[in-house]
N, C-alpha and C positions, 0 to 999 in steps of 0.2 A: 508262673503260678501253677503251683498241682490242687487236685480239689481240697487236700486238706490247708493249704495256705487260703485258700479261697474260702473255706470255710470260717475260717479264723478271723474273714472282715479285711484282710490284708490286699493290696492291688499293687500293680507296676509302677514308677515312680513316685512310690511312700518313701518319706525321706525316714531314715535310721532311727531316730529319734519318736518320731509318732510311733514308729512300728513298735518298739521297746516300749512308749506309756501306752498302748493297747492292751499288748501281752510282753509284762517286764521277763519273763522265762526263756524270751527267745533267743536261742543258741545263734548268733553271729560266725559265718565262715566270710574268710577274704574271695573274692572272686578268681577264676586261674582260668581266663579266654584260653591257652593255650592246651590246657587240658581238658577245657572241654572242645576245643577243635580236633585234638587228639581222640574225642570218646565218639565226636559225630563220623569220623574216619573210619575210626574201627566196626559205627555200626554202617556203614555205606558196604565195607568189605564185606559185612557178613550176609547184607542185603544181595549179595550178586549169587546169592544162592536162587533168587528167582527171576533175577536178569539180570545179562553183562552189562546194561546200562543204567547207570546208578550216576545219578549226579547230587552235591550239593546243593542246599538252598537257603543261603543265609548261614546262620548260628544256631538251628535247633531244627531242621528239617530235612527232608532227601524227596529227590524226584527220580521215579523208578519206570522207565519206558518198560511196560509188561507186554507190550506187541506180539502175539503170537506167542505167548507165555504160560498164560494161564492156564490150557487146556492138559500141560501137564501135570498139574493139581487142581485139576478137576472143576475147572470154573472159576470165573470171578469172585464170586462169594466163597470157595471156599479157599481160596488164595488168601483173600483178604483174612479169614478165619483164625488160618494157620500160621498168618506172620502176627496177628495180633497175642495171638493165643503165644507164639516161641517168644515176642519182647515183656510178655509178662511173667511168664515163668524166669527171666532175667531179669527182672524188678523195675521193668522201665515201663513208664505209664506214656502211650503211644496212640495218637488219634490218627487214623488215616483212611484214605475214601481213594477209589476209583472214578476215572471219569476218561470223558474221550477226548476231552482237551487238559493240558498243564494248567489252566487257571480255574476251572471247574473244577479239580480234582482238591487244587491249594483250598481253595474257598469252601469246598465241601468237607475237608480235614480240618479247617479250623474252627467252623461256624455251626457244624452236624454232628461232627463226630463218625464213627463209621455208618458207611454210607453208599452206595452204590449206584453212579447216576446212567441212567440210561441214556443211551445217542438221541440226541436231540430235545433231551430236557436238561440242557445247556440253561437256558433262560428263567424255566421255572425254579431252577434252582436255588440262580443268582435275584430274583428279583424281593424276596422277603427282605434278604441279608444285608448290614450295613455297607455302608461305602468302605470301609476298609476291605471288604471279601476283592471288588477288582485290582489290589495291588498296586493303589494311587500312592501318592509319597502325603506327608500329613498337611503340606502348605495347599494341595488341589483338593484333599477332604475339606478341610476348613471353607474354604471361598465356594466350593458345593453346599456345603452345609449355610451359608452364609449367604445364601439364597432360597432355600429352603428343599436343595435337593440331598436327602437322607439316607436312602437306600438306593440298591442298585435298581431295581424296578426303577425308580422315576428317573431315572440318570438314561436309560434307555428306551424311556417313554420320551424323552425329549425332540429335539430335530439335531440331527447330525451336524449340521452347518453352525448353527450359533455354538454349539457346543464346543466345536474346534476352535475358532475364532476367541471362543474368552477362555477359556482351560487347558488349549494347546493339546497337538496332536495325539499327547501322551495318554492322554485321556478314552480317545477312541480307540489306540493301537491297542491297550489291554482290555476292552471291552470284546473286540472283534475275537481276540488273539481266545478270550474265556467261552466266545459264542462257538468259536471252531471256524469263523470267517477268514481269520487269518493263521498260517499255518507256524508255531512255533515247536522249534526245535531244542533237546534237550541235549545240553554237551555231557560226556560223560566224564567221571573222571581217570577213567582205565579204557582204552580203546577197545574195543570188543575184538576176540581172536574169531580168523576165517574160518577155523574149524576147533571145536571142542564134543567129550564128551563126556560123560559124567555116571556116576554110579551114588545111590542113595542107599542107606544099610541099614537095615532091621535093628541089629545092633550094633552100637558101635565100637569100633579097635584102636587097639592103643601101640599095638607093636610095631616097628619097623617093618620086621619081615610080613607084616599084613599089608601094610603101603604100599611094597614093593611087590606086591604078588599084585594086587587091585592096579600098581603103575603099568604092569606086563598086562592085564588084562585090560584095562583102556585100549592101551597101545595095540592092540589085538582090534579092538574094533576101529580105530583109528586109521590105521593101515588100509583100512577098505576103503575110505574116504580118501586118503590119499593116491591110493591109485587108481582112482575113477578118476582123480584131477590130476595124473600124473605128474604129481609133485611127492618129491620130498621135506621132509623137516629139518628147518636148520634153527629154530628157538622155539624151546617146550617146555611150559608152564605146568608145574602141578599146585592145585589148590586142597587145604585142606582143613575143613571144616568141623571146629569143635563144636559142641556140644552146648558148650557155656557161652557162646556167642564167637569166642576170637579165631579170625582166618591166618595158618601158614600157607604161604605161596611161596614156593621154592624154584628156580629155573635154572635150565641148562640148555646151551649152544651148541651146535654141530659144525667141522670143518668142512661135512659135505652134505646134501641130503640124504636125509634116514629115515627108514622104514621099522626097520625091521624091530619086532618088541622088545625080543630079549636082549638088543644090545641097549635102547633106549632103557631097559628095569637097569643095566650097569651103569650109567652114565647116573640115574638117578640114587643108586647106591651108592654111588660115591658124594653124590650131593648130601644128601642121609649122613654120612657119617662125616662129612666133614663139619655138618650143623648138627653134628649131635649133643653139643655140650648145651647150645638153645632151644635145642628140637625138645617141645614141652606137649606131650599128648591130650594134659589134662584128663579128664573124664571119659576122654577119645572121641574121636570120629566120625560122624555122621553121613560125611559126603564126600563125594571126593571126585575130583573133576581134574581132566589133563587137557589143557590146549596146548595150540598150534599158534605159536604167536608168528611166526616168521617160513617161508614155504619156497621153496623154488622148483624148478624143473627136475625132473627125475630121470635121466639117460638111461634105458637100457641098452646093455652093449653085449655081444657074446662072447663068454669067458674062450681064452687061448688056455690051455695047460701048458703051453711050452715059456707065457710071457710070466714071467715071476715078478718083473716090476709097477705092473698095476695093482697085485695084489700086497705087494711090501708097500706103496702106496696108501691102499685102503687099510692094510693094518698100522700103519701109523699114523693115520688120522681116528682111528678107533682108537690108538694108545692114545694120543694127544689130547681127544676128548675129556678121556678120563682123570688125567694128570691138571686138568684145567677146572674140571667140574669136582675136585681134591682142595685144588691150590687156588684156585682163581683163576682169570682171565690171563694178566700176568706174568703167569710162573712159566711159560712153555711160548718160547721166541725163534722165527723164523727169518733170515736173511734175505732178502730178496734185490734184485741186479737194480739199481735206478740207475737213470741217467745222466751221468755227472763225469766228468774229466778229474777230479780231483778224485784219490785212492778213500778219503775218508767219507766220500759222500757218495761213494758208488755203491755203499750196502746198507739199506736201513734193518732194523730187527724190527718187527710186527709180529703184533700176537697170530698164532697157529692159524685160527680160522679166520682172520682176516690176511692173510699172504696166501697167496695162488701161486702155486707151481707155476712156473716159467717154463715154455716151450720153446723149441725153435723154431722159425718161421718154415711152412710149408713153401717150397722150392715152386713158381710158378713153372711151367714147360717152357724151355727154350722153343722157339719156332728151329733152330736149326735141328733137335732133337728128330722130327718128323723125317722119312724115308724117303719122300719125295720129292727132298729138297737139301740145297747142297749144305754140308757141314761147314758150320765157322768154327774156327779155334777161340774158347772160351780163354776170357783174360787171366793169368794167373792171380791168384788172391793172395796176398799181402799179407804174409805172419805176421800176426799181434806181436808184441813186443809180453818177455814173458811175466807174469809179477806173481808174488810170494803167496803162497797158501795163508800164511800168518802173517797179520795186521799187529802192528801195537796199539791201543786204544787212544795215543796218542803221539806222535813224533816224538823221539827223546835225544837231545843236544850233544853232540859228541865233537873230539876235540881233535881238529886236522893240523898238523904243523906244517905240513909239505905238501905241496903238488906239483906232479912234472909239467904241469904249468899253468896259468893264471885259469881257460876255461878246462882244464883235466880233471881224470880221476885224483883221488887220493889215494899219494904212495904208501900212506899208514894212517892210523885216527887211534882216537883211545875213547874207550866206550865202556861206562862201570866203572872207570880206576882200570879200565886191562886195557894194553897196548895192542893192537891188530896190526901186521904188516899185509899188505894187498901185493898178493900175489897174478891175479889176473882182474881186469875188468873191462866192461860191454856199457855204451852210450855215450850221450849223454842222450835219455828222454826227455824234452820240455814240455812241460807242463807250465800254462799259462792260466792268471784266474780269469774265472767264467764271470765277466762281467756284463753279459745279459743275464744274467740270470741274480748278480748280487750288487748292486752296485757299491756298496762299501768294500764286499771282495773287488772289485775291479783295481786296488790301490794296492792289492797284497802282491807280496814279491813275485817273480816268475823261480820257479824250480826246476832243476835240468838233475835227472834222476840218473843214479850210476847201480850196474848190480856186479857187484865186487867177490871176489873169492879170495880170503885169507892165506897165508903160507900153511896152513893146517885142513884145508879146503872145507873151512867153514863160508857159505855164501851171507850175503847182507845184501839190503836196498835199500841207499841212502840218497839223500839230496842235499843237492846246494842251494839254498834259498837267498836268491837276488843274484845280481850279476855284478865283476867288477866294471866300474864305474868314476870317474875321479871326483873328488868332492864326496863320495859317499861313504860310509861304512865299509865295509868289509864282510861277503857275504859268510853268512852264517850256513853249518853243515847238520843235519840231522838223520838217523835212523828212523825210520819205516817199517821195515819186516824184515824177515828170516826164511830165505826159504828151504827146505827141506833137504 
């Protein structure tokens, strides 16, 4: 109910009917909880212009922790001033109160209006106001009222003890929780970032190329924070606040941590224009905030001029960045070694910034390495067996008529409709399935891998899948790879 329905005689559960022989003029809308769930969202986003913690409450409210908030708008009062004063100038009729607990604050925004309670007039507050200000559900208003307790004052005039015994705990836990007895917490619905900063603007802009000069100058004072905590940024949030209420938040990942501004204004340029066909300035700009949602350790190491491959490193994670905060997440895939015996499971693709470069393990010291003691002959290490640069995405079935004999290579195959005659070949590698690790693979055939050269010395790497066997099938031959 707004005052002007309140005026009109009109209240909450009026059935449709009365309301129309009241005032037969009245304009009927159907109700749409989803779009007004969608309008309480958008004004929660625009609420974190005064704090990152902004929670829901209900179907028509928000709870705003302003801890240590205020004082950059100049006080409680004029806090409260400036948000009443921006949701009317948006057309929205907004009652809200300060307070040093979460249910003092509800009860004094529902019951006051604006309102400002001082610490520890908690109580004087609450005790005028009906039994609905402590947040009781309507079956323990009634059986309070049905004894003749009214307001909140005689409900905490009472004795503690009978009280819990016939109205159940719930009753005292929101009393204490509204006195500041008991300390309640407010979830938020955006987790608040470890570092952000923000710039507020006389007037406001509407161009790209302003964004991006305000993203570099964040980032500029950003950077100082970050290397007091010697971390870097690996997830950075730009928020940016219009005018007419609605917030874009726009974000971008890093493969490594970053500092530095002017690579972060590119990474965000490229976000820019890849939402440029939704990117809506409206009337422009007012505020404009860049966090730090995600942070890690920041190495510094001192540069070699002689080493080029830490540096072809860092520029292509600086290319990657960009190609991903373009395209998405997605679009830019990394290979990375797992550990697996089978050729198609030994590489998975991951996105850029989540795949780490693979190193080799650092060599512990041999003890016989040491001068003062006698040298052992290190074991010779065992060539790998070698396999193809080029994978097929899947094995493809080709067709053996001969082998020099039941476990041998093959003397020819046809693969595409084209005939191969094999000219030289090297194995067999077996390959068994890993069945600790699958147990339905533990039933799949064994493979015994051959790397063959053509009479034209085209190489191949092909297998035999299963073994002969009597009573069984006949095993089956496939290609693998090509190698170069």
């Amino acid at each position: 109910m707004d005052e002007k329905a309140e005026a009109l005689g009109l209240r909450r559960g009026m059935g449709l009917a009365d309301a129309r022989a009241m005032h037969p003029g009245l304009d009927i809308v159907e109700a749409d909880p989803a779009a007004d769930r969608r309008l309480l969202e958008g004004l929660a986003d625009w609420c974190d212009r005064y704090t990152p913690l902004v929670a829901l409450d209900g179907e028509d409210a928000l709870f705003l922790d302003v801890t240590g908030c205020t004082a950059l708008f100049g006080g409680e009062r004029a806090m409260l001033d400036n948000m009443l004063a921006r949701f009317f100038h948006q057309g929205f009729e907004v009652r809200a109160a300060i307070a040093s607990t979460a249910g003092a604050a509800w009860a004094a925004a529902r019951f006051r209006g604006r309102h400002l309670v001082a610490p520890g007039g908690e109580e004087a507050l609450l005790s005028p106001l009906p039994l609905a200000a402590l947040r009781i559900g309507a079956q323990t208003r009634g059986r309070l009222e049905s004894v003749g307790l009214r307001t909140a004052g005689a409900v905490m005039a009472m004795p503690r003890a009978p009280l819990a015994r016939r109205f159940g705990a719930g009753l005292l836990l929101r009393l204490d929780q509204a006195l500041g007895r008991l300390d309640e917490a407010v979830s938020p619905r955006l987790p608040a970032p470890p570092l952000s900063v923000e710039r507020q603007l006389a007037e406001p802009v509407t161009l790209t190329e302003d964004v991006e000069a305000l993203t570099q100058m964040l980032a500029s004072t950003l950077r100082l924070d970050l290397e007091r905590r010697g971390e870097g940024a690996r997830a950075l949030a730009l928020a940016l606040f219009r005018v007419d209420g609605a917030v874009s938040r726009i974000a971008v990942g890093t493969s490594r941590p970053l500092r530095d501004p002017a690579l972060i204004r590119r990474l965000f340029h490229e976000k820019l224009a890849a939402v440029a066909e939704d990117f809506d300035a409206g009337y422009g700009f007012d505020l404009v905030r860049l966090s730090v949602l995600a942070a890690a350790p920041f190495a510094l190491a001192q540069a070699d001029l002689a080493d080029t491959a830490a540096q072809e490193e860092e520029d292509l994670a600086i290319f990657a960045d960009r190609v991903r905060a373009r395209l998405g997440e997605g679009a830019l895939l990394r290979p990375v070694a797992v550990e697996s015996h089978l050729p198609e499971r030994a590489v998975a693709l991951l996105p850029f910034a989540r795949a780490v470069p693979q190193e080799a393990p650092l060599r512990k010291p041999h003890p016989a390495d040491r001068r003062d003691r006698i040298r052992v002959p290190r074991p010779v290490p065992v060539p790998q067996p070698e396999r193809p640069v080029r994978l097929f995405r899947a094995p493809e079935p080709i067709e053996v008529p001969a082998t020099e004999m039941p476990e041998g290579p093959p003397l020819r195959f046809r693969w595409r409709r084209a005939l191969h005659r094999v000219a030289r070949a090297e194995g067999p590698e077996r390959i068994a399935p890993e069945w600790w690790l699958d147990a339905e693979g533990a039933q799949a055939p064994t493979r015994d891998y051959y790397r063959v050269e053509d009479v034209e010395g085209r190489r191949y790497w092909l297998y035999r899948q299963g073994l002969h066997e009597a009573g069984k099938p006949s095993p089956r031959w496939f290609l693998h790879g090509i190698f170069p």
